[in-house]
C-alpha positions in Angstrom: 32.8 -10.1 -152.9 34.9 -8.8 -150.0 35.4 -11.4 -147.2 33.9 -9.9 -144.0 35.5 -12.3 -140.9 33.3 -10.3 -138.1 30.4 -11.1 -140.3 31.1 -14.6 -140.6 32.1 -15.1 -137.2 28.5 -13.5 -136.0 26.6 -15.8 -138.3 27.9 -19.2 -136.5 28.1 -17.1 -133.2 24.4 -17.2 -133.4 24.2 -20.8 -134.2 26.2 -21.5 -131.7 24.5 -19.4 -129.3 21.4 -21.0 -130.1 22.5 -24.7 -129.5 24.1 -23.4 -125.9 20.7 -21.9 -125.1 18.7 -24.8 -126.0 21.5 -26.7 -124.0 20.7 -24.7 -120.8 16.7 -24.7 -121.4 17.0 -28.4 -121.0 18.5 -28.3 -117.8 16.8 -25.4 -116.4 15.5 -26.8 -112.7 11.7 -26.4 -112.5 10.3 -23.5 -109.9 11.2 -24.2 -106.5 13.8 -23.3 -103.8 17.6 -22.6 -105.9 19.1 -25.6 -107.3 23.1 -25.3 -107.8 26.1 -24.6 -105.0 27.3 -20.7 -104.0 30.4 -19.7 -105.3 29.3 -16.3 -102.8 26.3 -15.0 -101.4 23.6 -14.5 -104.0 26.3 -16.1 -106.4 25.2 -19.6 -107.6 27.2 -21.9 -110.0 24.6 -24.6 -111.9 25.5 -28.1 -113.9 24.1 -26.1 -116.9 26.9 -23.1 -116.5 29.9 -25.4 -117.1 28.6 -27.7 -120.0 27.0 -25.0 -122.0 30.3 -23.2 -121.9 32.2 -26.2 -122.7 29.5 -26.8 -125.7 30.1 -23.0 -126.9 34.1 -23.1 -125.8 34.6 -26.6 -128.1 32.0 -25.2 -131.1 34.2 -22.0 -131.7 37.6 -23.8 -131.4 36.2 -26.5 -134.2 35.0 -23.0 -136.1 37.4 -21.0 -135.7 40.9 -22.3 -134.0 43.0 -19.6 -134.4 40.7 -17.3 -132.1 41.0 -16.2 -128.8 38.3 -17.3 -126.2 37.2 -16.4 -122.5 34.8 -17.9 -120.2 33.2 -17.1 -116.6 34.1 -20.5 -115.5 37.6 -21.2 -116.8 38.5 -17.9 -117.7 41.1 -17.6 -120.6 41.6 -20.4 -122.5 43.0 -19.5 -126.1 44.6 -16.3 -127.5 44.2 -14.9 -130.8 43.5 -11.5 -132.4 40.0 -12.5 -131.9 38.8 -13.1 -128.7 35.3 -14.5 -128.3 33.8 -13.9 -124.4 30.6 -16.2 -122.8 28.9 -15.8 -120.2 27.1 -19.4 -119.8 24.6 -18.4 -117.8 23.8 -14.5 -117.3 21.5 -14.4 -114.5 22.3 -17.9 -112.7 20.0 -16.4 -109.6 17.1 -16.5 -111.8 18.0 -19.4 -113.6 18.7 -21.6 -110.5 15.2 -20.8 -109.3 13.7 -22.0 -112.6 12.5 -18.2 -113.4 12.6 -16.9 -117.6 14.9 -13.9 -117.0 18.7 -15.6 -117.9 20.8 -15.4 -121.1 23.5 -17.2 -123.1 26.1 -14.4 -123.9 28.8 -14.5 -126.4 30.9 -11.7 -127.4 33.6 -10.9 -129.9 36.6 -8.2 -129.5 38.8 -7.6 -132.2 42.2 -7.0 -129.8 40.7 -4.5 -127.1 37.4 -3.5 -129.5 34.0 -4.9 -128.7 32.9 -6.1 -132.7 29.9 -8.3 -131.9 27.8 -10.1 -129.8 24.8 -12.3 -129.7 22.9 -12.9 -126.7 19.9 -15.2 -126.3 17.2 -15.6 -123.7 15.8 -18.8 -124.3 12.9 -18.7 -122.3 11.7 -15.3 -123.1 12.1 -16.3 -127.0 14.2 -13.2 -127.4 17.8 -13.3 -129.7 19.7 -9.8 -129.5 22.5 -9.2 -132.1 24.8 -6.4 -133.2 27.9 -6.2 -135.2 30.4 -3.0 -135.6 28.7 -0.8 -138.2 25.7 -3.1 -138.8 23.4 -2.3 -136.4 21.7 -3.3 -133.9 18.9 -6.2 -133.5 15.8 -8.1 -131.6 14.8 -10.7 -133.2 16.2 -9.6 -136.2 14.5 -6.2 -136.2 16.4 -3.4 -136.0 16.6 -1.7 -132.5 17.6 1.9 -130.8 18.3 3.0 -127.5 15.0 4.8 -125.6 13.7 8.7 -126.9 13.2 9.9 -123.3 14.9 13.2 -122.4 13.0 13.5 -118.8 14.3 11.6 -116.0 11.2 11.6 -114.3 9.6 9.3 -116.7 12.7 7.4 -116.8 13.0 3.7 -115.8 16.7 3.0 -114.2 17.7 -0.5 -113.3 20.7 -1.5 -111.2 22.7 -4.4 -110.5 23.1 -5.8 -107.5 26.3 -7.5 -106.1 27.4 -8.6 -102.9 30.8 -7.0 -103.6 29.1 -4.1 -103.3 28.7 -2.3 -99.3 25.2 -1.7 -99.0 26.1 1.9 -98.9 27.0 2.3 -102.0 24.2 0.3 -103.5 21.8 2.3 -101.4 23.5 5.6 -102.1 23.2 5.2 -105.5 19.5 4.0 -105.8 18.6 7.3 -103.5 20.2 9.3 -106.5 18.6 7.4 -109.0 15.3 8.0 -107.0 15.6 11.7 -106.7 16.0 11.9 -110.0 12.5 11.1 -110.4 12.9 7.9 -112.3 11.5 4.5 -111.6 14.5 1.9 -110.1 14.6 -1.7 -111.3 16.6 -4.8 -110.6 16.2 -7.7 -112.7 19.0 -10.2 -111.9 20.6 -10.1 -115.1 23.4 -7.8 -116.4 23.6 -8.8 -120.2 19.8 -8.6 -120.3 19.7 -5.4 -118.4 22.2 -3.5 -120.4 20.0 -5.3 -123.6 17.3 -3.8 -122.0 18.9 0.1 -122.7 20.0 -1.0 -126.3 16.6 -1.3 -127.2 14.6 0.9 -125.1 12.7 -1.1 -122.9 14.6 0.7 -119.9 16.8 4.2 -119.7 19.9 3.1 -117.9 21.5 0.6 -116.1 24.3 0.8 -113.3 26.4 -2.0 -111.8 29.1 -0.7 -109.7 31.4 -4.1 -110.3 30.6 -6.4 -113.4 32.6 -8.8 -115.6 33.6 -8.4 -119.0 32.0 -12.0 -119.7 29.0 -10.2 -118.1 28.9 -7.6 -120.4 31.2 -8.2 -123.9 28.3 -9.1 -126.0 26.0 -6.0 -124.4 28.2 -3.2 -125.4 28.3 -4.5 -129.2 24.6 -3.8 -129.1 24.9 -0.3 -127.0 27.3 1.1 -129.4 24.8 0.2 -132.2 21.6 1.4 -130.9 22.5 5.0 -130.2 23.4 4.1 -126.2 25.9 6.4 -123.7 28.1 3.9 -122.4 31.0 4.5 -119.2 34.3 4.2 -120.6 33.9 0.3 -118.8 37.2 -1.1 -120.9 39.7 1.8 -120.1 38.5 1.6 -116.5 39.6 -1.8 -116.0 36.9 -3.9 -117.3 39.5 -6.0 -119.5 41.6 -7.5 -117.1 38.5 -7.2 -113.9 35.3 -6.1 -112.3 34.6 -2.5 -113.1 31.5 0.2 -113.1 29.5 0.1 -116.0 26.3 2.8 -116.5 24.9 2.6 -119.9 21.5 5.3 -120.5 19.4 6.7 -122.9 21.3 9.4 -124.7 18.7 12.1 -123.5 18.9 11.3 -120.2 23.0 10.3 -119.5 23.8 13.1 -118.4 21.7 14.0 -115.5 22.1 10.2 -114.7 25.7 10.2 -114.7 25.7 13.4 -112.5 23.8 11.6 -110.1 25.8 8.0 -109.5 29.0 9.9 -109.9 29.6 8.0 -112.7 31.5 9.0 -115.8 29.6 8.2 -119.1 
């Protein structure tokens, strides 16, 4: 039997994962006005972000200590051939307000090459994995990116960011719009981009987003059939960059739209 590393790292990534997620369920703040500090406007930092990466940075260093590893909070730690990438808390906005819509991210590049990735949304009861070559996966059933070839049934989310002008956000949602298509905006990246892997939405667009933000997502986007911007080679490694991720059927007519290559 041929020893399969990505596979065995994605098995204890999800056990892992799942520890972290239960981690930051426990400390979720009930409903109510935004518990945690700014880091920026719209931008909050919660007790739960930095202990569940330190529970997921310490698990993967006992696991596997010849790896790389990455977090939002204290960036990069470790350097290896493998490099493992978490997001703590994807969607601190929501989570900060005690609202379902966060994730525990956790990806895996093999030098510059996106090879897994688990995320889990603890309150929604949803696990999304994907290796390289493997497929694709909700809750352990296989998923693929959205049918639709018509972007006036489509359903477009974008991110928003206060690094953003307000132009350009509202540029880009007016192009979305005349498209036809119905505009979204959840509050989480990972999710969001989750969301196009397996069809629940037909693109998403965040004009500057993290690699933490995103590493786990385009494991899964690759796998279910997604278009994806060329988010690495545009600067996503080493900063914030655009990412547009769609439907097949429709990326093109999307990415005409935001300007955005895909």
């Amino acid at each position: 039997m041929t020893f399969d590393p990505i596979a065995v790292r994605l098995e204890a990534a999800r056990s892992v994962v799942r520890d972290a997620a239960q981690l930051a369920l426990s400390l979720r703040p009930a409903p109510g006005g935004p518990s945690g500090t700014l880091k920026g406007r719209q931008d909050y930092l919660t007790e739960a972000d930095g202990a569940v990466e330190a529970l997921v940075s310490r698990r993967i260093q006992e696991l596997f200590p010849e790896d790389g590893f990455q977090g939002e909070e204290n960036g990069t730690t470790r350097q290896g051939r493998f490099r493992w990438v978490v997001d703590p808390i994807d969607g601190t906005s929501n989570y900060a307000r005690g609202r379902d819509r966060w994730c525990v991210s956790l990806g895996l590049l093999e030098g510059d090459d996106p090879v897994a990735g688990v995320i889990e949304a603890p309150a929604l009861g949803e696990v999304f994995t994907a290796s390289k070559g493997r497929g694709a996966f909700l809750n352990g059933k296989p998923i693929k990116a959205s049918p639709i070839t018509n972007t006036q049934e489509a359903m477009i989310e974008m991110g928003w960011s206060s690094r953003v002008p307000a132009e350009t956000f509202n540029e880009k949602i007016a192009a979305i719009m005349a498209l036809g298509a119905m505009p979204r905006s959840g509050g989480s990246g990972a999710l969001a981009l989750a969301d196009v892997a397996c069809g629940r939405s037909d693109g998403y667009l965040e004009i500057v987003i993290q690699l933490w933000d995103v590493a786990a997502a385009l494991a899964l986007l690759a796998e279910s059939g997604a278009a994806v911007s060329p988010f690495l080679q545009t600067g996503g490694l080493t900063g914030g960059a655009t990412i547009l991720a769609a439907a097949p059927g429709v990326a093109k007519a999307l990415s005409a739209a935001v300007d955005v290559e895909i």
